[in-house]
C-alpha positions in Angstrom: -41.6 -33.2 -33.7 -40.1 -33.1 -37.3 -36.6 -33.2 -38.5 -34.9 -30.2 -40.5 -31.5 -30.6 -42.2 -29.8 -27.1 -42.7 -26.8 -25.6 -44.1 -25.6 -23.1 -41.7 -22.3 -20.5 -42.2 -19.1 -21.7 -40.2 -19.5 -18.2 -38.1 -23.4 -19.0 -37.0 -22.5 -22.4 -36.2 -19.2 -21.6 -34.4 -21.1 -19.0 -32.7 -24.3 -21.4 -31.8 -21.7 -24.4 -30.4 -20.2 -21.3 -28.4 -23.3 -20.6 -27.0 -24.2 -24.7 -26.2 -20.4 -24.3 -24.5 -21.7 -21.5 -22.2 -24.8 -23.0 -21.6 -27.4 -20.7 -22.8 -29.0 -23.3 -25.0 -29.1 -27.1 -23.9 -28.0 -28.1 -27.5 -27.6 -27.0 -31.1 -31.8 -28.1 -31.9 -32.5 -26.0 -28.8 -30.6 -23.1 -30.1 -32.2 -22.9 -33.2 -35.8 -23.4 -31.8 -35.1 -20.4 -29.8 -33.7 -18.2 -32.6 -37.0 -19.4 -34.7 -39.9 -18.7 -31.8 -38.0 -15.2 -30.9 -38.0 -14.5 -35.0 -41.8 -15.0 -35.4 -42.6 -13.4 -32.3 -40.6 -9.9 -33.2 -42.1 -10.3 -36.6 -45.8 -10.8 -36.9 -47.0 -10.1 -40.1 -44.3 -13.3 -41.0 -46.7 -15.8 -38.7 -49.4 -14.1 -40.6 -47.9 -14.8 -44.3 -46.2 -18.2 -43.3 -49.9 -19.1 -41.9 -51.6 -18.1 -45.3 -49.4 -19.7 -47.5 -49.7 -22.9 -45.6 -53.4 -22.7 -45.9 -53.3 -21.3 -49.2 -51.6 -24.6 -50.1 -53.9 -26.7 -48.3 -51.6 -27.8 -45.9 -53.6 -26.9 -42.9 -56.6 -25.9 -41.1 -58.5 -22.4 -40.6 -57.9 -23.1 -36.7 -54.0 -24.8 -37.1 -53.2 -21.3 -39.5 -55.2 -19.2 -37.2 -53.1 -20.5 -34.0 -49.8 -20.1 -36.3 -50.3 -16.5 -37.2 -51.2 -16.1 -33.1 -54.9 -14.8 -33.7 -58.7 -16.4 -33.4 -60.4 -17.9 -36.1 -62.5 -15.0 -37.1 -59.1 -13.1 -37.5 -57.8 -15.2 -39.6 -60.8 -15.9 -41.8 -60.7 -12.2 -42.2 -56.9 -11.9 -43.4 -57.5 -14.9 -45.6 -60.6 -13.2 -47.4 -57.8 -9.8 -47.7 -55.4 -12.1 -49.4 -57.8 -13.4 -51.6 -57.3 -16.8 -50.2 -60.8 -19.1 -50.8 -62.4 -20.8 -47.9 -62.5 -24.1 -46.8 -65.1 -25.0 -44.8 -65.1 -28.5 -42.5 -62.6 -31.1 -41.8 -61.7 -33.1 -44.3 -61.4 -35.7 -42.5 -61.1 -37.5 -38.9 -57.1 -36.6 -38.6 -58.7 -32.7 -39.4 -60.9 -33.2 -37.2 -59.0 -33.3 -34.5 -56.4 -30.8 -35.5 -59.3 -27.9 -35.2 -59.9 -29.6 -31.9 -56.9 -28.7 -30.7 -56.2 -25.7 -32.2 -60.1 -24.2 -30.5 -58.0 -25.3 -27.3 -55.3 -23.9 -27.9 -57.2 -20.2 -28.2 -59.1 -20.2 -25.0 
């Protein structure tokens, strides 16, 4: 799991430590994983363009975007050819492997 440093305004954080207080989130890292996972649920097309952009970039995988944005493969090869985004085809290598592995797990 990675590491984000964020600046947050004194009534979020006030409210999130609140919240920690009344025990609806374990901890400040678990509030904000919350707020996150409930954001890209509710808002689909963000998974979608935060996905594309990542593989746009070379970042990630056809499978790792395609589990992102929460659809299967051909799905996503098919929003990637409507944003104009080329193709990659095959790992790269053993670590990439592995990651489109994981991610054709993840889908079944």
């Amino acid at each position: 799991m990675s590491r984000t440093t964020a600046t947050i305004p004194d009534d979020l954080t006030d409210l999130m430590e609140g919240a920690v207080k009344a025990g609806i989130f374990e901890n400040k890292s678990d509030a904000i994983r919350h707020v996150l996972r409930e954001y890209f649920e509710e808002h689909q097309n963000a998974r979608i363009s935060a996905a594309v952009s990542l593989y746009e970039d070379e970042e990630i995988t056809l499978g790792t975007a395609a589990r992102l944005a929460g659809v299967n493969r051909f799905e996503m090869r098919d929003i990637l050819r409507e944003e104009g985004v080329e193709l990659r085809f095959g790992p790269e290598d053993m670590a990439a492997a592995r990651d489109e592995i994981e991610a054709a797990r993840d889908l079944e």
